[in-house]
NUGU-706255 format. One record per residue (C-alpha): residue in one letter; x, y, z. Coordinates in steps of 0.5 Angstrom, whole numbers, padded with zeros to 4 digits, always signed. Example, Ala and Ser with C-alpha at 12.3 -4.5 7.8 and 13.67 -1.06 7.14 Angstrom:
BEGIN
A+0025-0009+0016/S+0027-0002+0014/
//
This chain:
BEGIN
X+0308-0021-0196/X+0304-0028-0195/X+0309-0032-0192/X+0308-0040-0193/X+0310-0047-0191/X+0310-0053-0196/X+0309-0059-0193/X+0311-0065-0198/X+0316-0061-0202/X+0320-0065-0205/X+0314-0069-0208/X+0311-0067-0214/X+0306-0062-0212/X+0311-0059-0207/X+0315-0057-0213/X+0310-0054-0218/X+0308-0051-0211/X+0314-0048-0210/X+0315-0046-0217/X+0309-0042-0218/X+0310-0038-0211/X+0316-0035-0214/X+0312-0032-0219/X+0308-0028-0215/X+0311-0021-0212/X+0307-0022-0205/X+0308-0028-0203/X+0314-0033-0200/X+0315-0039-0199/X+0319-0040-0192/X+0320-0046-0191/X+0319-0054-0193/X+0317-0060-0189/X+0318-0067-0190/X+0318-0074-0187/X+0323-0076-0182/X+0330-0079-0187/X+0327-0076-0192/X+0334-0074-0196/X+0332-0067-0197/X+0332-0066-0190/X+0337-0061-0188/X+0337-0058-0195/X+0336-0050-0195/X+0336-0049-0202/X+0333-0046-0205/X+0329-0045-0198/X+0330-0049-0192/X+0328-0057-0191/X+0326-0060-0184/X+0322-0065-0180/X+0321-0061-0175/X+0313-0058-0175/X+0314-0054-0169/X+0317-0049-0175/X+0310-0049-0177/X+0310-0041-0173/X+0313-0038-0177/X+0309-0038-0183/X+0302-0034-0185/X+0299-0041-0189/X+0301-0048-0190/X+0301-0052-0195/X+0298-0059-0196/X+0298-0063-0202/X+0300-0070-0197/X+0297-0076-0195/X+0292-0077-0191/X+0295-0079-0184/X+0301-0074-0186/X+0295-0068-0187/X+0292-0069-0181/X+0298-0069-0177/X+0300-0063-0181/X+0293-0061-0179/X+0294-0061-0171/X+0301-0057-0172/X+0297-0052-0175/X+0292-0051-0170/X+0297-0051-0164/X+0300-0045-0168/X+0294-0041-0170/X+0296-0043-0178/X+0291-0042-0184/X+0291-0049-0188/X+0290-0051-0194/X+0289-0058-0195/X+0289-0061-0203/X+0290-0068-0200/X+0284-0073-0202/X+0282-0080-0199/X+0280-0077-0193/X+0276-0082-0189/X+0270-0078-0186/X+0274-0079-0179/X+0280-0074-0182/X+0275-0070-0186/X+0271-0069-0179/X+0278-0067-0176/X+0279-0062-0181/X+0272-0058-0179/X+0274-0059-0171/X+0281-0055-0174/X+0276-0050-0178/X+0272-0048-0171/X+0280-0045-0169/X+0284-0044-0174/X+0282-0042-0183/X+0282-0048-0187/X+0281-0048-0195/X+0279-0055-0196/X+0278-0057-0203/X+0279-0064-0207/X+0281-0059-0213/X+0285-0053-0213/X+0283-0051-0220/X+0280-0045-0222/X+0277-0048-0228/X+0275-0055-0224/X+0272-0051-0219/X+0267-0048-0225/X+0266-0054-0227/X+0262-0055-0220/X+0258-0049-0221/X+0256-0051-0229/X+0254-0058-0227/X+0249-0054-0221/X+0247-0052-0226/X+0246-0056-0231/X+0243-0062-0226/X+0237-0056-0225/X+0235-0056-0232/X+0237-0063-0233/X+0233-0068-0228/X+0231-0074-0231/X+0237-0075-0236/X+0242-0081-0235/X+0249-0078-0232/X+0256-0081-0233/X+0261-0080-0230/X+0269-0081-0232/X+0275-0079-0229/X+0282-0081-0232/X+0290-0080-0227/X+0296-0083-0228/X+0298-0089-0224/X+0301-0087-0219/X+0294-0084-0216/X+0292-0089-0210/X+0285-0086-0209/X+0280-0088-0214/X+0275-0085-0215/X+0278-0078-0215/X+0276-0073-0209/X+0274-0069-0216/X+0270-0074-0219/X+0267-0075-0212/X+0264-0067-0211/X+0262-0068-0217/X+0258-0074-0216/X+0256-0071-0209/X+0255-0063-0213/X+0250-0067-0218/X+0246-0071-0213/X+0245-0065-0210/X+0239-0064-0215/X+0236-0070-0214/X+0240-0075-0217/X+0242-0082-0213/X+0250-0083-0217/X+0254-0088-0212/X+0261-0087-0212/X+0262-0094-0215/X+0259-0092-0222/X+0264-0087-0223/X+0269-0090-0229/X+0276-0090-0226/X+0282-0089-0231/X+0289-0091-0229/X+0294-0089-0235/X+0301-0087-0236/X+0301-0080-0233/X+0295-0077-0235/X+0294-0071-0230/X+0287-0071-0229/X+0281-0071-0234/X+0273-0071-0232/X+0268-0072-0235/X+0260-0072-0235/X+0255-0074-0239/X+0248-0073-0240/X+0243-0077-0243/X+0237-0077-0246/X+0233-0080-0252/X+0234-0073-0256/X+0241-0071-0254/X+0247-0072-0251/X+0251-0066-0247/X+0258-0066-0244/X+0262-0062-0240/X+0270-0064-0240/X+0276-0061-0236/X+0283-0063-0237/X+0289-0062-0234/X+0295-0060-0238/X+0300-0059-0232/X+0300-0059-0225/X+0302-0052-0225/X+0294-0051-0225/X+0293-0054-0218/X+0299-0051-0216/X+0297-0043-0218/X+0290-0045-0215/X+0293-0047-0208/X+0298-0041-0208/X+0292-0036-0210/X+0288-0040-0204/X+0294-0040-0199/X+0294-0031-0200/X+0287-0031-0200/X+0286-0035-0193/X+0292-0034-0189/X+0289-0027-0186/X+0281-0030-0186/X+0277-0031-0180/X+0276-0038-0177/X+0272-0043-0181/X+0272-0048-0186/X+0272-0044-0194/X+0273-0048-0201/X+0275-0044-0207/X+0268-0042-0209/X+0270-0038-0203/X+0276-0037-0205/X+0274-0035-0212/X+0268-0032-0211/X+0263-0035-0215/
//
């Protein structure tokens, strides 16, 4: 039985987190953290809530679907606990993405912009597709609700830094960027020629698709060696 810790569990994520968890026959969530104040401290239905990340000892894995500065502070509680991470959160500036790899030399991280199983395919099928496709014209759009603070979106970047891999030279800047309602998460890219025009779309129905990712991600990593791991390790693929 993998036991878990879920940091921000009262959010949105937290929540689905939670639920697809109690899904699964292995795994069982132990504990939720929240800010300081925050209402739901003290709670312990249906698993307990506090601000104490000390408490961190005693799960396998945390769960991190924060903010930045939350995460990072999250991170350290981790490290001094010998706890797996996973980390979801984006808008990680290169300094805090640099605290994640230090943490990686001690302890097992999964660190990905996207937990989906189906978005990290799409990686794979854009590696691909850039190969076979140099010299044609790429667009990259990504759509979230108005909520999200980060834009362009951590996937929309790997899918920027995926691609350029190849040979490309996408700028995060030309990433068109989508606020509307409450629109989950859609990618999309295009590539262009004289002759033909190519896609690959990826929409999100529901945020229980990167819940079960980073469920599926947590069970898998909270018993790995040091080191820093994406869901491609996770997967397979």
């Amino acid at each position: 039985m993998v036991k878990f810790a879920i940091a921000g569990i009262s959010g949105r994520m937290g929540q689905r987190i939670l639920y697809s968890a109690g899904q699964e026959k292995d795994c069982q969530v132990v504990i939720g953290f929240e800010r300081a104040g925050h209402q739901d401290i003290g709670k312990k239905d249906p698993v307990f809530v506090t601000d104490d990340l000390e408490k961190v000892s005693n799960c396998d894995c945390l769960i991190d679907f924060t903010t930045p500065e939350a995460t990072t502070s999250h991170l350290s509680y981790a490290v001094r606990a010998r706890k797996a991470i996973v980390i979801g959160t984006t808008g990680l500036n290169d300094n805090q993405i640099a605290q994640i790899k230090d943490a990686a030399k001690i302890i097992p991280v999964v660190f990905s912009p996207n937990m989906s199983v189906g978005v990290n395919l799409l990686f794979k099928l854009l590696a691909e597709a850039s190969k076979v496709l140099s010299g044609y014209n790429v667009e990259v759009t990504e759509a979230h609700h108005i909520h999200k603070k980060d834009a362009p979106s951590g996937t929309a970047k790997k899918i920027v830094d995926v691609i350029n891999t190849q040979g490309f030279n996408i700028k995060y800047e030309e990433v068109k960027v989508i606020r509307e309602g409450e629109i989950v998460g859609d990618h999309k890219v295009v590539f262009e020629s004289d002759v033909d025009h190519i896609e690959l779309i990826h929409n999100a129905k529901n945020r229980d698709i990167f819940a079960k990712g980073a469920v599926t991600a947590a069970k898998w990593v909270a018993f790995q060696k040091p080191g820093l791991y994406t869901m491609n390790d996770v997967l397979g693929i």
